[in-house]
C-alpha positions in Angstrom: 56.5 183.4 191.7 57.9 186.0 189.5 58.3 183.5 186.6 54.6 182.4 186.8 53.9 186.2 186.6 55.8 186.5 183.9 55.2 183.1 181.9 51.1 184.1 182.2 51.9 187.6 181.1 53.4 186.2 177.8 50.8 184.2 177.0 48.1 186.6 177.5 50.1 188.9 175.3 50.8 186.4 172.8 47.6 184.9 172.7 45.4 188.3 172.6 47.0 190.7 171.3 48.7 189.2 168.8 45.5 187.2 167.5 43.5 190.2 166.0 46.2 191.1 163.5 46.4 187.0 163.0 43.1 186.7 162.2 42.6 190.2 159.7 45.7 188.6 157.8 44.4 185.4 157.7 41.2 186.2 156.4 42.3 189.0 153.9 44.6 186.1 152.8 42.0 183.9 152.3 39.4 186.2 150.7 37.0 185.9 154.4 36.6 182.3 154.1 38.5 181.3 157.0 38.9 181.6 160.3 34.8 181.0 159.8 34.5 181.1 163.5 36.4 182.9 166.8 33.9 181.2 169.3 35.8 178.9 171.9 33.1 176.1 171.7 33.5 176.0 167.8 37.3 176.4 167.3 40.5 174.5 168.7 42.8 176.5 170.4 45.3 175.4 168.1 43.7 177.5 166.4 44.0 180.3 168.3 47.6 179.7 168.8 48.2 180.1 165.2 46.4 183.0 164.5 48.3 184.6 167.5 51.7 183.3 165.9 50.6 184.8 162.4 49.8 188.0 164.1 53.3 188.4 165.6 55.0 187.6 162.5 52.8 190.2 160.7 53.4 192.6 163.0 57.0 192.0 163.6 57.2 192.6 159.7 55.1 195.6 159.6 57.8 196.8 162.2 60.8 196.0 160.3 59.1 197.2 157.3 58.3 200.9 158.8 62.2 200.7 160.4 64.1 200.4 157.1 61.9 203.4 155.4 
């Protein structure tokens, strides 16, 4: 039971967390063209899974980054 806990846990803070940082680096990479939409209906969650994935490599940088000064 503790592993379902724990597996659910991770992806709630993988997928929302992470994605807001994902998607403001996406679109300032992008100039605000994409992602053009966040709504479920309108996006795949592929989608969401990369922006999330983005999000923790940006901020795992941002941490290294502030470590090393």
């Amino acid at each position: 039971m503790a592993g379902i806990a724990w597996q659910v846990l991770k992806q709630l803070v993988f997928s929302f967390v992470f994605f807001w940082p994902g998607w403001l680096v996406v679109k300032m990479i992008t100039f605000g063209r994409y992602p053009r939409s966040i709504h479920p209906a309108k996006a795949d969650w592929l989608d969401y899974e990369f922006l999330s994935f983005i999000g923790a490599v940006s901020v795992a940088g941002v941490v290294l980054l502030l470590a090393n000064l």
